[in-house]
ZARO-891420 format. One line per 5 residues: number of its first residue (from 1); for each residue z, y, x of C-alpha. Coordinates in steps of 0.2 Angstrom, whole numbers, plus 2048, in hexadecimal, padded with zeros to 3 digits. Example, Ala and Ser with C-alpha at 12.3 -4.5 7.8 and 13.67 -1.06 7.14 Angstrom:
1> 827 7EA 83E | 824 7FB 844
//
This chain:
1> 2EC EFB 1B6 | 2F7 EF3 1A8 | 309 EFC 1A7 | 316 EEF 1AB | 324 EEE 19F
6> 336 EE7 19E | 335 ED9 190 | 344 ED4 189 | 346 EC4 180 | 352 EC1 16F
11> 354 EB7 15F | 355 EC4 153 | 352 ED8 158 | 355 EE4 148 | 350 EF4 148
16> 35C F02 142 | 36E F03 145 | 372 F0A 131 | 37A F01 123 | 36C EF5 121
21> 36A EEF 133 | 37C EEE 138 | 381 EE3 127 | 371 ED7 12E | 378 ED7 13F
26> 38B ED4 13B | 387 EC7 12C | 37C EBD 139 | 38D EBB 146 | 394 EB3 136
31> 387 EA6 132 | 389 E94 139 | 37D E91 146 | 37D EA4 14B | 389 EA2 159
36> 37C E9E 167 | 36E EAD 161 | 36C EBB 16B | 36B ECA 15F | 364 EDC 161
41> 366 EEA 158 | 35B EFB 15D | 363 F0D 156 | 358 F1C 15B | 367 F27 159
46> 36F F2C 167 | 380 F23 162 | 383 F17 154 | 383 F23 144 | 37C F31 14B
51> 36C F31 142 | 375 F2B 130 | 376 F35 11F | 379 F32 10E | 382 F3A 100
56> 38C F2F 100 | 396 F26 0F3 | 396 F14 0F6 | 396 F04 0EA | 3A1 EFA 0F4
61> 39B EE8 0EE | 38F EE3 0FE | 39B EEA 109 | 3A9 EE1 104 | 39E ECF 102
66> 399 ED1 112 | 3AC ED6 11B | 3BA ED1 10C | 3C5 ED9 117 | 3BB EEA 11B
71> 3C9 EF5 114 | 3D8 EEC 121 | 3CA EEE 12E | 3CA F01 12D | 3BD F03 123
76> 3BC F16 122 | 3BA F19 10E | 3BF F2A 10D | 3C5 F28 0FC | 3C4 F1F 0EB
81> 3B8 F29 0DE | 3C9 F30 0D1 | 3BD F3E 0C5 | 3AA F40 0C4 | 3A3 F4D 0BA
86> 391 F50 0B6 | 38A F61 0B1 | 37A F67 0AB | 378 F78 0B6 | 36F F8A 0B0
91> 36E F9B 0BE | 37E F9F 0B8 | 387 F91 0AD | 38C F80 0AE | 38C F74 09F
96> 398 F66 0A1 | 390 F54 098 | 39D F4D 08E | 39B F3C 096 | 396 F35 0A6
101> 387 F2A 0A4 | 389 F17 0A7 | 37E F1A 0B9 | 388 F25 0BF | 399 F1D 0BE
106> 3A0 F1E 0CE | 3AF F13 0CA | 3B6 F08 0D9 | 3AC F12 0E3 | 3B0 F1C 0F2
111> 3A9 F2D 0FA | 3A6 F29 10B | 39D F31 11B | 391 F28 11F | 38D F29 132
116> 3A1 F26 134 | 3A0 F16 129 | 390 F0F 135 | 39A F14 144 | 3A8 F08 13D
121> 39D EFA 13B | 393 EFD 14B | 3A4 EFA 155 | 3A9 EEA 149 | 394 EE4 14B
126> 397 EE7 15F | 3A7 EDE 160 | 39F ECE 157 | 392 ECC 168 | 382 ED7 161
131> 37A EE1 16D | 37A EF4 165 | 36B F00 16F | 36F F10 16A | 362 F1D 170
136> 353 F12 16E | 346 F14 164 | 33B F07 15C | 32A F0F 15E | 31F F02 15C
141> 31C EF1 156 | 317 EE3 160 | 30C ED5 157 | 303 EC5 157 | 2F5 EC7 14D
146> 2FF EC8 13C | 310 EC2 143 | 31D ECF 14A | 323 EC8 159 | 32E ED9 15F
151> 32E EEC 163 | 327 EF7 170 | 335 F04 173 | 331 F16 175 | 32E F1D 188
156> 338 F27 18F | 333 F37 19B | 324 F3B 194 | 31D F4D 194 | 315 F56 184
161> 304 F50 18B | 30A F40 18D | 30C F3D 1A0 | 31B F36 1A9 | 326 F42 1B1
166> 333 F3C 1BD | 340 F2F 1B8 | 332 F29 1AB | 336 F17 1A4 | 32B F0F 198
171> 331 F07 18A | 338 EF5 18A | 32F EE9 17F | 33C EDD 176 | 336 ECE 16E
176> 33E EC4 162 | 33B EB6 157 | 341 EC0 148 | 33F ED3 147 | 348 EDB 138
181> 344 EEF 135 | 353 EF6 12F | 34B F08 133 | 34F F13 124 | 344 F1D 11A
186> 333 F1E 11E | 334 F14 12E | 326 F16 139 | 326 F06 140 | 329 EFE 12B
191> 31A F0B 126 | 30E F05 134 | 313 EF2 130 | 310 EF5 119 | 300 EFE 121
196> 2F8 EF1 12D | 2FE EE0 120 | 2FB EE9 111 | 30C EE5 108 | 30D EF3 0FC
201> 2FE EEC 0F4 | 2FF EEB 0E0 | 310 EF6 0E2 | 312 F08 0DC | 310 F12 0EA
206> 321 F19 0F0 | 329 F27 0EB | 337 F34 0F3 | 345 F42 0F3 | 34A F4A 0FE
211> 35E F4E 100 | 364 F5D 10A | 377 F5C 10D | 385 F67 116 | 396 F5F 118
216> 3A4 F70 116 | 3B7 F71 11A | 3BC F7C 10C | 3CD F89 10B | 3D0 F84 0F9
221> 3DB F73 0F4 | 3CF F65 0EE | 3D2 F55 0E9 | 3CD F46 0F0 | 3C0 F3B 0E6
226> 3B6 F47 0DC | 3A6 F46 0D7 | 39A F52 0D1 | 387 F50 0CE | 37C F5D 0C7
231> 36C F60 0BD | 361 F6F 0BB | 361 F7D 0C4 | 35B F83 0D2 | 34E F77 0CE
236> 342 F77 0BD | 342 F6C 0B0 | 332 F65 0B9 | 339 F61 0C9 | 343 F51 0CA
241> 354 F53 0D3 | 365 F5A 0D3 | 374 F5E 0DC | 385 F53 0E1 | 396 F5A 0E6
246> 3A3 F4D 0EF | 3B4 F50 0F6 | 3B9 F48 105 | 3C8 F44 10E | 3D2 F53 11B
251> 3CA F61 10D | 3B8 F5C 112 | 3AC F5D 105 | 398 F56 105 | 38C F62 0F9
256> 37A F5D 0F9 | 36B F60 0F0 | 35D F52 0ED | 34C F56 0E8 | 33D F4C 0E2
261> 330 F4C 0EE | 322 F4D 0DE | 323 F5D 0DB | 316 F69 0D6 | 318 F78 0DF
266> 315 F79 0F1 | 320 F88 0F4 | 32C F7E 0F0 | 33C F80 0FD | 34A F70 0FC
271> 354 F77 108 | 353 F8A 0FF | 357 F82 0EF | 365 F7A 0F5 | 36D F8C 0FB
276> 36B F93 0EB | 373 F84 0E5 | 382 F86 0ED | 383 F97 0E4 | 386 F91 0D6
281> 396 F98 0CF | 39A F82 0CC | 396 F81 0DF | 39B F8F 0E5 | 3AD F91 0E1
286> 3B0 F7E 0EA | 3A8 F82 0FA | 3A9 F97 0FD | 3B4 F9B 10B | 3B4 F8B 112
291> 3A9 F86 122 | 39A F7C 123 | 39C F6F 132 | 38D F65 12F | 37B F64 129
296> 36C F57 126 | 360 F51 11A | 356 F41 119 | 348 F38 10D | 34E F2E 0FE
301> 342 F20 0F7 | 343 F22 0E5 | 333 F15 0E1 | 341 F09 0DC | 33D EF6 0D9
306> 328 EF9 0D5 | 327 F01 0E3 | 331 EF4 0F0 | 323 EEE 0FC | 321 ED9 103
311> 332 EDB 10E | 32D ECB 116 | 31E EC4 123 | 31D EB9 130 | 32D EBE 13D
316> 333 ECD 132 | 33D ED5 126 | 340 EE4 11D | 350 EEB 115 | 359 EF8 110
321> 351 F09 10D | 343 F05 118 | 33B EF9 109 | 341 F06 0FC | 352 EFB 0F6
326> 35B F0B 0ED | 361 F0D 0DB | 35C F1F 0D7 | 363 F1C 0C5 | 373 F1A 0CF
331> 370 F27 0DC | 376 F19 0E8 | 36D F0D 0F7 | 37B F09 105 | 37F EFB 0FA
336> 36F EF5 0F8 | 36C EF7 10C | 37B EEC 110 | 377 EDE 103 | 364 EDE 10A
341> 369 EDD 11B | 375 ECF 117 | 366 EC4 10D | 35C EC9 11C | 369 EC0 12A
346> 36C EB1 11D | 358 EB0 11B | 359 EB0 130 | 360 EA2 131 | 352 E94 128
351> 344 EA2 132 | 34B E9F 141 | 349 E8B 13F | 33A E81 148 | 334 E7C 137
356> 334 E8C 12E | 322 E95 133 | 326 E9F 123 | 331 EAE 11E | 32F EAE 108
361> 343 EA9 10B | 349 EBB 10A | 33B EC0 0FD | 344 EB0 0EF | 359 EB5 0F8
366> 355 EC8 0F0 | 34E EC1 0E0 | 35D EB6 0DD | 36A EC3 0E2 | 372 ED1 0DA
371> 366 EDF 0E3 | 357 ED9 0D7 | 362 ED7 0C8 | 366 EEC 0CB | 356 EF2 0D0
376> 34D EE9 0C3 | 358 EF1 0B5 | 352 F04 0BD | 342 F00 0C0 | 337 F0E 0B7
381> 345 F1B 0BA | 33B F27 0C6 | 32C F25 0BE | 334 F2B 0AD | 336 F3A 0B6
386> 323 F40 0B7 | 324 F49 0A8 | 331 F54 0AD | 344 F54 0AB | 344 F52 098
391> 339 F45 095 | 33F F3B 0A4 | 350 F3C 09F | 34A F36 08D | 33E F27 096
396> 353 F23 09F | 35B F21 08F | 34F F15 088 | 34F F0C 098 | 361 F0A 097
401> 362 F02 087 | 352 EF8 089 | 359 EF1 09A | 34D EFB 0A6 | 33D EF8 09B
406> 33B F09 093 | 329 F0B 08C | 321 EFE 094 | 326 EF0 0A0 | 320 EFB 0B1
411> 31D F0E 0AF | 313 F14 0BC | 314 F22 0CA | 309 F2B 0D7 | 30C F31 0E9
416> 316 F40 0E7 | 30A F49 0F3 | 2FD F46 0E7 | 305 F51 0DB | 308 F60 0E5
421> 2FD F6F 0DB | 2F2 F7A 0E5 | 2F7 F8B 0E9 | 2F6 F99 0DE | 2F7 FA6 0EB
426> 30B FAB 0E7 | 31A FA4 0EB | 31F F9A 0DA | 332 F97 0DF | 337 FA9 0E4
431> 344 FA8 0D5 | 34C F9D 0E3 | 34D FA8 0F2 | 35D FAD 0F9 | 365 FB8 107
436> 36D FAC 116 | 37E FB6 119 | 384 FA5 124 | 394 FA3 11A | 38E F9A 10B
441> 37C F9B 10D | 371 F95 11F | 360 F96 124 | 358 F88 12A | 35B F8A 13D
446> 369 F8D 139 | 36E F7E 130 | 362 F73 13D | 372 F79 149 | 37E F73 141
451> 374 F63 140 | 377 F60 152 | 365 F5E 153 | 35F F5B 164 | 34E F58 16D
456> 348 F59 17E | 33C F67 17C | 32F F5F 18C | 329 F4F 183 | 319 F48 176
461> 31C F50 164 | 322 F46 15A | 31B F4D 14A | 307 F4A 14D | 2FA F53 145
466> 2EC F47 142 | 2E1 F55 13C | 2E5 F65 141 | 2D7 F6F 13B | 2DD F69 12A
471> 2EA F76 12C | 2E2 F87 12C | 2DA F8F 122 | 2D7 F7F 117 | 2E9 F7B 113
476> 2ED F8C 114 | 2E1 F90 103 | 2E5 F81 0FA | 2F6 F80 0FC | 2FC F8E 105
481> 304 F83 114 | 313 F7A 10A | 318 F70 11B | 323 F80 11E | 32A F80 10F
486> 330 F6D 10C | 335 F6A 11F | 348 F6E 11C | 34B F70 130 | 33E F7D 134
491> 331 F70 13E | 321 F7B 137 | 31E F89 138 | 30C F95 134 | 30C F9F 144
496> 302 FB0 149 | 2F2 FA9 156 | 2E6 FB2 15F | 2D8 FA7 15B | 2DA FA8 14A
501> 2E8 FB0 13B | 2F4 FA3 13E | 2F5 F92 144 | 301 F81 142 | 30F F81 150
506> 31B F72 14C | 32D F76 153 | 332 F64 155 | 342 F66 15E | 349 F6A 14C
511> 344 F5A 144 | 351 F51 13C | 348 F44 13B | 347 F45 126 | 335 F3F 124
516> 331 F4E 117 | 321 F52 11F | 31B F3F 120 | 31D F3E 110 | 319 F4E 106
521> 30A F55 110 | 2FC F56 103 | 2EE F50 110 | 2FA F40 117 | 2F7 F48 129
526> 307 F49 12E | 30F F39 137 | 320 F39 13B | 322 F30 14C | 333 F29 157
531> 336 F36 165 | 33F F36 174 | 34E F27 170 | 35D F30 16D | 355 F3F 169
536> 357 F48 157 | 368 F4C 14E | 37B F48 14F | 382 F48 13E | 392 F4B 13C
541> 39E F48 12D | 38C F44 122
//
């Protein structure tokens, strides 16, 4: 018998309460002719902010186009960026450059947090008549043939096997005449959508990091404002990354590592590489004796402006880092979030009309805005990088002074899966392994704690296996298992088993919902799925 579901009807339903969704949702209340529309916006976070990170130091020119006045309206920018140093790091020594590079100029710039500045504009986006949904996940899309027409939210009161339990309540399916997926990184529901439509077609396939971050409260005075980013070590000159330092207001300070998810070695450990980072003598006299008060990490898309997929179809849109709108030159993408989702409410508008059957609006706004005009000037930057740290920091020059061209008009790039090595039977990063004392170095549990992560334990994992024989022994012998390496909350783990040496057992309450293991697993059998709504972590400070 057919499950009966709530349905509920709205103009315009977008999915993800981040940057990008809330700019959409407060920039349609602006609009003429936006006054009558019933707007929804779906956040799978527990609260409004919960499920946010970045680094973050924000470009403010999106956020003060879309509210002139964001900085009367309590806008919390923490502080204005005063000094910015960046240093080339070795095991023990630090080598200070004598200039920072043009991309990395942080003036009229703020550090912020984040998860508080979404909070902000949640309350401001609620205030103006949008309907916020905190703690409901978007967990699958509803279609008429090639036309989204809304999302299926996720059930709730399922056990692991997938059977009610009692106070089960199935998901509600909202339609809408316009769905915009404001999800992030990696959305599943913007993955399933670029799948079924084929709109990465004749793109460069994407490509990540992935940033692992704590937020300390240190003992020792620091000033407001500062900047530090970091090349070299703990990671080779093969590995694309580096390291960034920020002070905060009330003696907070953000320290964060971020890794290239194209890396060679499957031993390779972010979350261990960004504990040895920290003891770094350049590091480490900032943050030791303080206390750590917060922990996450999350996927970056670095693919830049080859990679961006078709954001528009027949009733949707795609913004913000869900279709890849980040300046990895720039180590910067809340700016392009807020502009996208403000093209994408202005592109609303003519899609929402009788006449308009079409959605090529939004695709022509970006084109004509200041969002292409950046991306196209770094639009070979990650792929200058494949050669390692050298020759892609020679391939970034060029493109500097050739206005993004470099060698040739589009370099291009692979999967960074694709280039994971096969194991050689030993540990290739044990340079790297350090002794979690818990004052200035965490294990992963740990550090998942402090994350506030939270799942209930009796519910359908949300990690799926789609071929679990892959696992043992084959992945085992080819490359030695790196899922429980690169998962920087602990999720996998190669357990002792009766039946055989070991098998997988996936500790999904961990999750922090980063989408690592979507992304890096070298067989592509790992798909990240939306669990329970409200389920996964509550960052704080990040």
């Amino acid at each position: 018998m057919p499950q009966t579901r709530e349905v509920l009807e709205v103009d315009v339903l977008i999915v993800g309460a981040g940057p990008a969704g809330l700019a959409a949702a407060y920039r349609l209340t602006q609009l003429p002719g936006a006054a009558d529309l019933k707007i929804a916006v779906l956040e799978k976070g527990r609260e409004i902010g919960s499920h946010t990170i970045s680094g973050a130091v924000l470009d403010p020119r999106s956020l003060f186009e879309l509210m002139p006045d964001a900085i009367e309206r309590g806008a919390p920018l923490d502080h204005a960026v005063r000094y910015e140093e960046v240093c080339f790091l070795t095991s023990r020594r630090h080598f200070r450059l004598p200039i920072v590079p043009p991309p990395l100029r942080n003036d009229g710039c703020f550090v912020i947090s984040l998860n508080r500045f979404v909070r902000w504009l949640g309350d401001i986006v609620e205030t103006s008549g949008v309907d916020l949904f905190p703690g409901f996940s978007g967990a699958e899309l509803l279609l008429d043939g090639d036309r989204v027409v809304g999302v299926r939210t996720g059930d709730r009161g399922l056990d692991r096997e997938g059977r009610p339990k009692a106070g089960y309540e199935p998901g509600v399916d909202i339609r809408a005449r316009l769905t915009i997926l404001a999800e992030g990184v990696r959305g599943s529901l913007t993955k399933d959508l670029i799948g079924r439509l084929k709109l990465d077609e004749g793109r460069n396939p994407q490509t990540y990091s992935v940033g692992v971050k704590e937020v300390w409260e240190v003992s020792r005075p620091v000033e407001p404002g500062y900047v530090l980013h970091t090349m070299g070590y703990p990671l080779s000159s093969r590995e694309f990354g580096g390291g960034f330092l920020y002070t905060m207001a009330q003696g907070r300070v953000s320290v964060g590592l971020v890794v290239g998810l194209d890396y060679r070695d499957p031993t390779l450990d972010p979350h261990e590489r960004f504990q040895a980072w920290k003891m770094h003598p350049r590091v480490r006299q900032v943050v030791e004796g303080g206390r750590v008060l917060s922990y996450g990490a999350k996927a970056i898309p670095e693919g830049g402006y080859w990679s961006i997929p078709q954001c528009s179809v027949d009733g949707g849109l795609i913004v913000g880092d869900a279709g890849g709108f980040l300046n990895s030159m720039r180590l910067k993408g809340i700016h392009l979030a807020i502009k996208t989702g403000m093209l994408a409410a202005e592109s609303a508008m003519g899609m929402l009309s009788p006449e308009d059957t079409i959605s090529s609006g939004f695709e022509a706004a970006i084109d004509r805005s200041w969002v292409r005009e950046e991306l196209w000037g770094v639009r070979n930057f990650h792929q200058g990088f494949r050669g390692g740290l050298w020759a892609g920091m020679a391939h970034a020059a060029l493109q500097m002074v050739s206005g993004g061209r470099g060698l040739q008009s589009r370099y291009p790039s692979e999967p960074g899966h694709s280039r994971m090595q096969r194991s050689t039977g030993s540990a290739e990063n044990t340079r790297d392994r350090v002794i979690f004392d818990r004052k200035l170095t965490f294990d992963r549990p740990t550090d998942v704690y402090l994350s506030g992560t939270r799942h209930e334990e009796d519910q359908p994992v949300h990690l799926v296996v789609t071929a679990p024989e892959t696992c043992h022994p084959r992945c085992t012998v080819e490359y030695g298992n790196p899922c429980q390496y690169f998962c920087p909350a602990a999720v996998y783990e190669m357990a002792p088993s009766h039946a055989e040496d070991v098998r997988l057992q996936i500790n999904a309450s961990n999750c922090v919902h980063c989408k690592t293991c979507d992304i890096m697993d070298p067989y592509q059998i790992i798909e990240w799925k939306t669990p329970e709504g409200g389920d996964g972590p509550d960052y704080k400070y990040l």
